[in-house]
GUSE-758994 format. One record per residue (C-alpha): x negated, y negated, z negated; chain; residue number from 1; residue in three letters. Coordinates in steps of 0.001 Angstrom, whole numbers, plus 500000, padded with zeros to 6 digits. Example, Ala and Ser with C-alpha at 12.3 -4.5 7.8 and 13.67 -1.06 7.14 Angstrom:
REM residues 2
<<487700 504500 492200> 'A' 1 'ALA'>
<<486330 501060 492860> 'A' 2 'SER'>
REM end
This chain:
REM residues 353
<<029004 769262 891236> 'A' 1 'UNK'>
<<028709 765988 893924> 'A' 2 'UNK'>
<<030942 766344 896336> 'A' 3 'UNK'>
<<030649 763741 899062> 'A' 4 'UNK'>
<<033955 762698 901023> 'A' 5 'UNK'>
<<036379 763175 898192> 'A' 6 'UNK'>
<<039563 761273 898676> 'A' 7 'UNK'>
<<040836 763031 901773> 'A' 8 'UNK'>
<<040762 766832 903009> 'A' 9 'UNK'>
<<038218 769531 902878> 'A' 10 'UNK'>
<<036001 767209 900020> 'A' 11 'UNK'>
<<039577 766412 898296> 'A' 12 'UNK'>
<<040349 770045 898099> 'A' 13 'UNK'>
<<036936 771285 896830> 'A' 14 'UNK'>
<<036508 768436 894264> 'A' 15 'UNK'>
<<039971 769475 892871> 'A' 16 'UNK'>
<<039024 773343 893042> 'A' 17 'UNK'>
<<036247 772378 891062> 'A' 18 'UNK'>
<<037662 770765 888389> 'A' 19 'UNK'>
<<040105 773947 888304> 'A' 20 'UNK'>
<<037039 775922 887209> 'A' 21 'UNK'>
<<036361 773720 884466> 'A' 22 'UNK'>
<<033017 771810 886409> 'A' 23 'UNK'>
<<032104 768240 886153> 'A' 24 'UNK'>
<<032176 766802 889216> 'A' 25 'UNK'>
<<030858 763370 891069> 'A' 26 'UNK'>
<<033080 762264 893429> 'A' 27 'UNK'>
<<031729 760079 895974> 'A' 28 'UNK'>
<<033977 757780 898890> 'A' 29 'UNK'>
<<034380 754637 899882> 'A' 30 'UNK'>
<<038148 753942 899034> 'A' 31 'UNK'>
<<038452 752995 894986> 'A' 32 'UNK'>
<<042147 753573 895039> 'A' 33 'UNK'>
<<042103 757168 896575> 'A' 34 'UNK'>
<<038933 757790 893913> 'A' 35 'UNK'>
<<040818 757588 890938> 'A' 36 'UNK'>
<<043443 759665 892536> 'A' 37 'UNK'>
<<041046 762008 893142> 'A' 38 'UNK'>
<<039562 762079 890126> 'A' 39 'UNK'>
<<042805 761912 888267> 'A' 40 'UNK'>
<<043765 765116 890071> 'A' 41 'UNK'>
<<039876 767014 888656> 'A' 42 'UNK'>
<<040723 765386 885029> 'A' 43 'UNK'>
<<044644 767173 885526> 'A' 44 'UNK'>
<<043542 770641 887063> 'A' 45 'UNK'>
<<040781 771075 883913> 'A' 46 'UNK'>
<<037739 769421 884847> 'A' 47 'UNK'>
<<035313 765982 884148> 'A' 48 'UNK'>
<<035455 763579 887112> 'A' 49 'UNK'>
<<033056 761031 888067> 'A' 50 'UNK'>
<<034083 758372 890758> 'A' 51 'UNK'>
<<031407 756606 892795> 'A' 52 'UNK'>
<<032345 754438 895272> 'A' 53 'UNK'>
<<029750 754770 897932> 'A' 54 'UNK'>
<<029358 754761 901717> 'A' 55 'UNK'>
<<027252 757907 902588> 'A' 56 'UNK'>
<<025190 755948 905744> 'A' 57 'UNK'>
<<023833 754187 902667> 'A' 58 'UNK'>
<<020786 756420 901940> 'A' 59 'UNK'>
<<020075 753516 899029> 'A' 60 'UNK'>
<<023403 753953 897781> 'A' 61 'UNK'>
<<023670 757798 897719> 'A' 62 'UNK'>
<<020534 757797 896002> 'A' 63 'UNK'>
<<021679 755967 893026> 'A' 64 'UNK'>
<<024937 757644 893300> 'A' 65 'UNK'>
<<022675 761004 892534> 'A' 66 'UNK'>
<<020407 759459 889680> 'A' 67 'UNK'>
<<023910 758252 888156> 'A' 68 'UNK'>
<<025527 761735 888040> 'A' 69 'UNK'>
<<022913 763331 886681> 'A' 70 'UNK'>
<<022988 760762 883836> 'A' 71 'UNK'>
<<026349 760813 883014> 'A' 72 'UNK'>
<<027125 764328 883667> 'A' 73 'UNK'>
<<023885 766619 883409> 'A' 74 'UNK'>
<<021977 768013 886366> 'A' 75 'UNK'>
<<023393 768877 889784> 'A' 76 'UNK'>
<<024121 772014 890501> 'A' 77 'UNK'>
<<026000 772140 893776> 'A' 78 'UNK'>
<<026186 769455 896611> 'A' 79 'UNK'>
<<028781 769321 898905> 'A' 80 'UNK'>
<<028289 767323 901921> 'A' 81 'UNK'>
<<031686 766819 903313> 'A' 82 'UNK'>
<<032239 763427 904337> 'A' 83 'UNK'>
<<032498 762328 907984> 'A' 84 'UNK'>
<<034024 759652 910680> 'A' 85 'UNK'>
<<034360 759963 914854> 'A' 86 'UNK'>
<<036055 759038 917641> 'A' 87 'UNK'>
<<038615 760523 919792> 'A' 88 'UNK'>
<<038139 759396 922959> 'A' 89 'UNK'>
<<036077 760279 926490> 'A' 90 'UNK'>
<<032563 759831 926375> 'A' 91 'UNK'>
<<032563 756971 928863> 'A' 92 'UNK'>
<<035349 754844 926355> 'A' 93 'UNK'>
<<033585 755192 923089> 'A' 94 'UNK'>
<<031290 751958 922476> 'A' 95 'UNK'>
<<026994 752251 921162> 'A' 96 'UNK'>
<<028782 750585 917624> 'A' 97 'UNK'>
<<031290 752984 917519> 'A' 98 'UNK'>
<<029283 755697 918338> 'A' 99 'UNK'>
<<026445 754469 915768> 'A' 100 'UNK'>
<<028705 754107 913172> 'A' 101 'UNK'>
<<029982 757562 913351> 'A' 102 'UNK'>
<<026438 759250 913597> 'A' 103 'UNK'>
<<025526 757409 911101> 'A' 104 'UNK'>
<<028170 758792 908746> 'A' 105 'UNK'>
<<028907 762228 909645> 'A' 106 'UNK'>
<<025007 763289 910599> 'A' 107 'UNK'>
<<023105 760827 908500> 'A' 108 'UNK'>
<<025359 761067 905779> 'A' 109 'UNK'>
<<024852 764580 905477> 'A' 110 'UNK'>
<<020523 763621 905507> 'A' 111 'UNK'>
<<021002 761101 902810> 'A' 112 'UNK'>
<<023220 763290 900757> 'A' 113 'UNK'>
<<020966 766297 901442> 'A' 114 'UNK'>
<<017641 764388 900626> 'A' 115 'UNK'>
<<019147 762643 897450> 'A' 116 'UNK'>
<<020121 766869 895629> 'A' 117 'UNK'>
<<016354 768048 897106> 'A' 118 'UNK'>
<<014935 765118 894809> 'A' 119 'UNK'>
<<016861 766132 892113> 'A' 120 'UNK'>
<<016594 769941 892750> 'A' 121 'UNK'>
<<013395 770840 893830> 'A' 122 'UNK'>
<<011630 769718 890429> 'A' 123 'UNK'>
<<013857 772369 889021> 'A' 124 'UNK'>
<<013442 774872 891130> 'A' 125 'UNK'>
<<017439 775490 891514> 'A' 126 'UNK'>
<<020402 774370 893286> 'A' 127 'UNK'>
<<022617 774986 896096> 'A' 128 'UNK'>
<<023462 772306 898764> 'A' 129 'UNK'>
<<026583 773334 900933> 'A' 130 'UNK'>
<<027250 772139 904410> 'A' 131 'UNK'>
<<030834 771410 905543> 'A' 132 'UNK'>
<<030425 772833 909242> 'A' 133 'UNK'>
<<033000 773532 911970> 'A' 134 'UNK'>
<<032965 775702 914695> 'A' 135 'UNK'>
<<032164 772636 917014> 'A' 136 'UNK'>
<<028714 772796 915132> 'A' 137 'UNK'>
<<027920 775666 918000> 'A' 138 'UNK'>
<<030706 775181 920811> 'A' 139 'UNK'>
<<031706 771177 921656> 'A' 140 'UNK'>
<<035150 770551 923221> 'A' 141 'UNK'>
<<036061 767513 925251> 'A' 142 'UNK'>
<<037241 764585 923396> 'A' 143 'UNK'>
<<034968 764694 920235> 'A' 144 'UNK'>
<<031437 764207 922125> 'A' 145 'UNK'>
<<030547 762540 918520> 'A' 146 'UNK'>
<<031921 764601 916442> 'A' 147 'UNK'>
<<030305 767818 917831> 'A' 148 'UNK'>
<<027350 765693 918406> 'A' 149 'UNK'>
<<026818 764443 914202> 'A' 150 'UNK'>
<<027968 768606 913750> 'A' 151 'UNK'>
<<025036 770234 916470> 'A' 152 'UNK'>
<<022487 767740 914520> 'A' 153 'UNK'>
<<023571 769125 911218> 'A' 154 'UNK'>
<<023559 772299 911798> 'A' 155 'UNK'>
<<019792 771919 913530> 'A' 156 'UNK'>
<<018462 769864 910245> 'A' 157 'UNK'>
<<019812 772550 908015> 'A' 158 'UNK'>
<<018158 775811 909926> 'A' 159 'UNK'>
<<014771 773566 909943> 'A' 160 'UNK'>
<<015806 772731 906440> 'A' 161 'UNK'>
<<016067 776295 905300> 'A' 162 'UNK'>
<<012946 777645 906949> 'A' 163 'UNK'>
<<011071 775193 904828> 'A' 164 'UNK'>
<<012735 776159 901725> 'A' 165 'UNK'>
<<012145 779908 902783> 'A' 166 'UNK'>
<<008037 778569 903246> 'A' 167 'UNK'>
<<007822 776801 899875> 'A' 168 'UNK'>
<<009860 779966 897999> 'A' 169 'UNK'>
<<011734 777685 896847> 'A' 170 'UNK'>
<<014499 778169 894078> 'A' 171 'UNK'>
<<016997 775727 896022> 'A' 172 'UNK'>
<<019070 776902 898498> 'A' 173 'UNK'>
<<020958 776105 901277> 'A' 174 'UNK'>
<<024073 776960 903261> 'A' 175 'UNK'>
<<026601 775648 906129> 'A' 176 'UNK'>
<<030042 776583 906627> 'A' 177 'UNK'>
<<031557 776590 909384> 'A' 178 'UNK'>
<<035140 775756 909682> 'A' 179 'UNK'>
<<038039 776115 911715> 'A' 180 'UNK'>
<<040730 773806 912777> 'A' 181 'UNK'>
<<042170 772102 909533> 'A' 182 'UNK'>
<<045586 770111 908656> 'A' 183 'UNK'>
<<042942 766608 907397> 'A' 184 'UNK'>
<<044509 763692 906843> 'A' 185 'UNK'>
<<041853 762491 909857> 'A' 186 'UNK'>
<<043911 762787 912370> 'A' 187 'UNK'>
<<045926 759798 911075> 'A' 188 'UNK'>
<<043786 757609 910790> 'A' 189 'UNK'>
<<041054 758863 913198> 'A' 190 'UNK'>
<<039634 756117 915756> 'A' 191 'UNK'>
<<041815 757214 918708> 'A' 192 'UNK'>
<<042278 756101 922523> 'A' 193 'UNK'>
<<044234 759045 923017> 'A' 194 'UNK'>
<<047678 758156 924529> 'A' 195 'UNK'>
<<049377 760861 922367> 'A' 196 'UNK'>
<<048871 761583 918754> 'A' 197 'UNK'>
<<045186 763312 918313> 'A' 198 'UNK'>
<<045638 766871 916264> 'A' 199 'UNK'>
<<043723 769999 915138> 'A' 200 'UNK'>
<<042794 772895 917617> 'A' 201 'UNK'>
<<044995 775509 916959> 'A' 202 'UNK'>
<<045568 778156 914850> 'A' 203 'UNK'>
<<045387 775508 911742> 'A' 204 'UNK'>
<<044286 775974 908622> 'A' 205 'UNK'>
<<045314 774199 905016> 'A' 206 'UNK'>
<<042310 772516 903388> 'A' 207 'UNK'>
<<042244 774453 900681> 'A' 208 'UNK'>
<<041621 778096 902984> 'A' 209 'UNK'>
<<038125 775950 903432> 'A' 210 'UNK'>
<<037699 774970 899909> 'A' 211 'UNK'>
<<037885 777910 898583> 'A' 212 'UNK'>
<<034932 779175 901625> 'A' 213 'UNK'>
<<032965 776705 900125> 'A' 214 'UNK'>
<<033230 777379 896538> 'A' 215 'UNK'>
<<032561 780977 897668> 'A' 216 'UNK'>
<<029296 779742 899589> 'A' 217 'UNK'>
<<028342 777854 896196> 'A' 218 'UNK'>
<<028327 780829 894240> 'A' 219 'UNK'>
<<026624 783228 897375> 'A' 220 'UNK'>
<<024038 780924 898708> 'A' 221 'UNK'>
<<021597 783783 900120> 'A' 222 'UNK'>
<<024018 783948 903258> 'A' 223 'UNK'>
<<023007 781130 905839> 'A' 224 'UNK'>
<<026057 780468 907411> 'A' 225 'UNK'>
<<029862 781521 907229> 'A' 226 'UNK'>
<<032800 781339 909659> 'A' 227 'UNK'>
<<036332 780648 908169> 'A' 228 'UNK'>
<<039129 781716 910746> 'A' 229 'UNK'>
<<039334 784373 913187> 'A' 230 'UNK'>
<<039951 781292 916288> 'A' 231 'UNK'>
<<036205 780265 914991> 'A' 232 'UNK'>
<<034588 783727 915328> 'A' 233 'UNK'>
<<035953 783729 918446> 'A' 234 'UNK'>
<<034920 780755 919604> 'A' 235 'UNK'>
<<031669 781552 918564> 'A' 236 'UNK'>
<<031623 784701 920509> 'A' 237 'UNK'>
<<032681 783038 923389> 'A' 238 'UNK'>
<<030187 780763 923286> 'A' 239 'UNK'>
<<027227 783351 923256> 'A' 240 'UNK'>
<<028834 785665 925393> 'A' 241 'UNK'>
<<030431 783276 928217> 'A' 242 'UNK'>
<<029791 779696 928115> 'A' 243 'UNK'>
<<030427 778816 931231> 'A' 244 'UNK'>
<<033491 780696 931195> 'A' 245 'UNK'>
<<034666 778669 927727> 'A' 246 'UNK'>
<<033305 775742 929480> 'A' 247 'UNK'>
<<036284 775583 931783> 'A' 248 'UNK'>
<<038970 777164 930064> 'A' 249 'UNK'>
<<038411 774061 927362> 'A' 250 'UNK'>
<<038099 771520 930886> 'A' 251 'UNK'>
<<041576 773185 931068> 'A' 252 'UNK'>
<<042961 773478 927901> 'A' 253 'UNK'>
<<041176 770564 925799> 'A' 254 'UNK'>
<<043210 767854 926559> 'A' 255 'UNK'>
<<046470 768741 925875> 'A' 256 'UNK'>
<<045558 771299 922718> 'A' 257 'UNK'>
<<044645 768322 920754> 'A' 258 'UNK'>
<<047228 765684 921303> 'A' 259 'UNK'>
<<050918 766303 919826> 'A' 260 'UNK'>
<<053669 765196 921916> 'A' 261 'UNK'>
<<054244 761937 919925> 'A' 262 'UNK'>
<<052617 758416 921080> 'A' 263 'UNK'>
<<049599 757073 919338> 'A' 264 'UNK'>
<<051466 754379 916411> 'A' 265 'UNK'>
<<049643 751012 917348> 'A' 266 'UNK'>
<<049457 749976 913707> 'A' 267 'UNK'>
<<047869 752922 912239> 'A' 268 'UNK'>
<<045060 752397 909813> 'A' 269 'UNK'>
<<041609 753112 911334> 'A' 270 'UNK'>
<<038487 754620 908859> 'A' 271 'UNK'>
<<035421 753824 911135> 'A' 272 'UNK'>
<<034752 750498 909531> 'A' 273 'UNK'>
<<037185 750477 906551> 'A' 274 'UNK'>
<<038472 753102 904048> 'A' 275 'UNK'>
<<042079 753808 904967> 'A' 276 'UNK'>
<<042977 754392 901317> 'A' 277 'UNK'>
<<042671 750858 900417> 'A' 278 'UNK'>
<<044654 748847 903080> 'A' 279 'UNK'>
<<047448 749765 901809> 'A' 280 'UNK'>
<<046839 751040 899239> 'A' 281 'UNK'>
<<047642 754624 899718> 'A' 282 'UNK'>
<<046399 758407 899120> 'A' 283 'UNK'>
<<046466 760357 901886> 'A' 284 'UNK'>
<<045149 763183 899750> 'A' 285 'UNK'>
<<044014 766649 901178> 'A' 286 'UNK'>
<<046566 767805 903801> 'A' 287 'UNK'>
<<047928 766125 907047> 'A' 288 'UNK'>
<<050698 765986 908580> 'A' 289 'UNK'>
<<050740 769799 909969> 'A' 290 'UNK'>
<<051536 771900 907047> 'A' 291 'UNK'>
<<054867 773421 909248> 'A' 292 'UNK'>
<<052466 774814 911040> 'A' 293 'UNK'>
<<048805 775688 909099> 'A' 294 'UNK'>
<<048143 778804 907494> 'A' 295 'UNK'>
<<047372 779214 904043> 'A' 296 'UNK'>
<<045275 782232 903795> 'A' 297 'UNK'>
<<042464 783487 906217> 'A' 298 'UNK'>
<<042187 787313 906878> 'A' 299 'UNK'>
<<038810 786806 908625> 'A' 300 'UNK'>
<<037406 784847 905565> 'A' 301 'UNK'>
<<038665 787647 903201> 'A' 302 'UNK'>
<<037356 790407 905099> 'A' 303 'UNK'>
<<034134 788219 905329> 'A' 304 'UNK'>
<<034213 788218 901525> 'A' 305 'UNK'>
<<033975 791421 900968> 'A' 306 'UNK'>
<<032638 793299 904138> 'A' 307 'UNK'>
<<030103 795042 901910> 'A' 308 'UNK'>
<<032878 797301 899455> 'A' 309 'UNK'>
<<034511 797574 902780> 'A' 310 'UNK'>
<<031138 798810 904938> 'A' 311 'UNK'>
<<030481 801140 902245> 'A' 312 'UNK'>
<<034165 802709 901566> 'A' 313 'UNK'>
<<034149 802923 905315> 'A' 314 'UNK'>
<<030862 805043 905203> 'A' 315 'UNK'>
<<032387 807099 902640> 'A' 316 'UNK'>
<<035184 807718 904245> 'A' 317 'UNK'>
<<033317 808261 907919> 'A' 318 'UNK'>
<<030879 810594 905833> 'A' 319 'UNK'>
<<034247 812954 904240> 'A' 320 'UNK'>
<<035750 813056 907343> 'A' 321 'UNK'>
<<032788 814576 908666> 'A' 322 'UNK'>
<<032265 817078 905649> 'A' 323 'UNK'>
<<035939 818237 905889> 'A' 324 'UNK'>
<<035970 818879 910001> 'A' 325 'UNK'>
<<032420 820613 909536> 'A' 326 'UNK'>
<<034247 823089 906667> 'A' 327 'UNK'>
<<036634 823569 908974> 'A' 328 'UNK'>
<<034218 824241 911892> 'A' 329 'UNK'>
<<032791 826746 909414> 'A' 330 'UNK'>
<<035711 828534 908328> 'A' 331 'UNK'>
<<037088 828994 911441> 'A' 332 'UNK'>
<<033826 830658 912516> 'A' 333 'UNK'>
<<033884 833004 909332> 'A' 334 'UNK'>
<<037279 833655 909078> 'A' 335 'UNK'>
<<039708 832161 906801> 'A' 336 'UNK'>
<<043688 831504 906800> 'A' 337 'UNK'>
<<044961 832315 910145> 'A' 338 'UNK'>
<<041467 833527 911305> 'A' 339 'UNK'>
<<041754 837630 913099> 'A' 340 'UNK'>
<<040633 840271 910548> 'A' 341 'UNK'>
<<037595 841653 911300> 'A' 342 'UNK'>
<<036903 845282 910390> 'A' 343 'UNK'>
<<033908 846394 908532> 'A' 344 'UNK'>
<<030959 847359 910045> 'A' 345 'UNK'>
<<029210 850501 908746> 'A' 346 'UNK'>
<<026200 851978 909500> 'A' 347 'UNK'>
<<025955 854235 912579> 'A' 348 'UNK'>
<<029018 852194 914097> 'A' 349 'UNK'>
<<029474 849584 916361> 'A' 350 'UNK'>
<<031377 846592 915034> 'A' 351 'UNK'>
<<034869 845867 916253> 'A' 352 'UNK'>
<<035075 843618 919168> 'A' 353 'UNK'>
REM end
């Protein structure tokens, strides 16, 4: 398993799920200190861990990153593109380099990564690249122009992505999740010109509700795309039903729903340029600094899971319903308990009415 963006959040919780089933897995960020934390955490759940420090905008160094993992731990199965960087801030604030720099990591990171399994893959005939969406993939909000920006590319290069694969009949496959609001480390040490503290669109999420959709995607790859969280189905919705109407309730809403009350810390680390991890150093790990508040579990996701046992029992049940009020239909026409007597009918005589 690769798993790109492993030191902090979604990729730190799926690397460590990962090594919980057992699976050898590449772990790829920029920030050496936070790697061997990571990996140390693989190596302690039950699994092999293989750190690579590498910047994903780096298509050279993702590449070799690839061609090393499948030499030191056999070929790749699964890649996870999770890694990612933006910018919190109106459009008209954010600078070319800062927007560069992000594109370049969230959207071409997710090429290079995506490239480097197909070279790998393809020759086999098998394989199953995974694509750490969010619901701003299909629905922007103000404040994250490049963040939703990187995420609407994504998800474009994956559908053309998977027609080809679909053309070629192609063994490899490929999927996208799409992901709700989630309790990330990011939002400490996200580029920010926010006055107030930037946070996650509420309801929130724990990391590992979306690790565990993406382990779930690994193993059910036919599906194109899934939706983790009942705020991103409807936000979806919304979007295909009234997006004008969303349009302004975010114009109304957006600000405020993603700033805490606190003040923006002046001296807090910044991971455009640098990794965070290593200033200090420090591990920010998988979670943020909203667990009070983030759910652990997703009902949506669950009944996601398994809406085929649950379309069918609901058939069966729809189907006995119907059998029991027809037999009752019946038997009320024909007489049964608490139906009138009739009286026999004999020849030569008219029945009893």
């Amino acid at each position: 398993m690769v798993v790109t963006g492993a030191t902090g959040g979604v990729g730190r919780a799926v690397a460590r799920a990962f090594g919980a089933r057992g699976s050898s897995v590449a772990l790829l960020a920029r920030g050496e200190y936070a790697l061997e934390r990571a990996a140390e955490e693989v190596r302690e759940a039950g699994g092999r861990a293989l750190p690579l420090m590498v910047d994903v905008s780096d298509p050279e160094a993702v590449d070799a990153a690839a061609a090393r993992t499948e030499a030191e731990l056999g070929p790749i199965d699964v890649w996870v593109n999770a890694a990612f960087a933006t910018v919190f801030a109106p459009v008209a604030e954010i600078s070319p380099k800062e927007l560069r720099r992000a594109t370049e990591v969230t959207y071409f990171g997710f090429v290079h990564g995506t490239q480097a399994a197909l070279r790998h893959m393809t020759p086999r005939d098998r394989g199953t690249i995974v694509q750490v969406g969010s619901a701003l993939a299909r629905r922007s909000v103000p404040l994250q122009a490049v963040y939703c920006g990187a995420k609407h590319a994504i998800q474009g290069f994956t559908e053309s992505l998977r027609c080809e694969l679909l053309h070629d009949r192609s063994g490899v496959r490929v999927t996208m999740v799409q992901m709700p609001g989630l309790n990330t480390p990011q939002f400490s040490w996200v580029l920010t010109r926010l006055p107030r503290h930037p946070r996650p669109v509420a309801p929130v999420y724990q990391p590992e509700v979306a690790a565990e959709a993406v382990l779930y995607a690994a193993d059910h790859p036919g599906r194109g795309e899934y939706w983790v969280g009942g705020s991103t189905v409807a936000t979806l919705f919304g979007q295909k039903l009234a997006p004008g109407l969303l349009d302004r309730y975010l114009a109304r809403t957006g600000y405020d729903g993603q700033q805490t009350d606190e003040p923006v810390d002046p001296s807090r680390p910044v991971n455009l340029w640098e990794p965070p991890d290593d200033a200090a150093p420090a591990d920010y790990g998988a979670h943020g600094v909203f667990d009070d508040e983030s759910h652990s579990r997703s009902l949506q996701f669950w009944l996601s899971r398994h809406r085929r046992p649950l379309a069918l029992a609901a058939a069966v049940t729809t189907t006995a319903a119907a059998a029991l009020a027809d037999g009752a239909r019946r038997r009320s026409r024909c007489g049964g308990a608490g139906a009138p007597a009739r009286r026999a009918v004999y020849p030569g005589r008219r029945p009893w009415r």
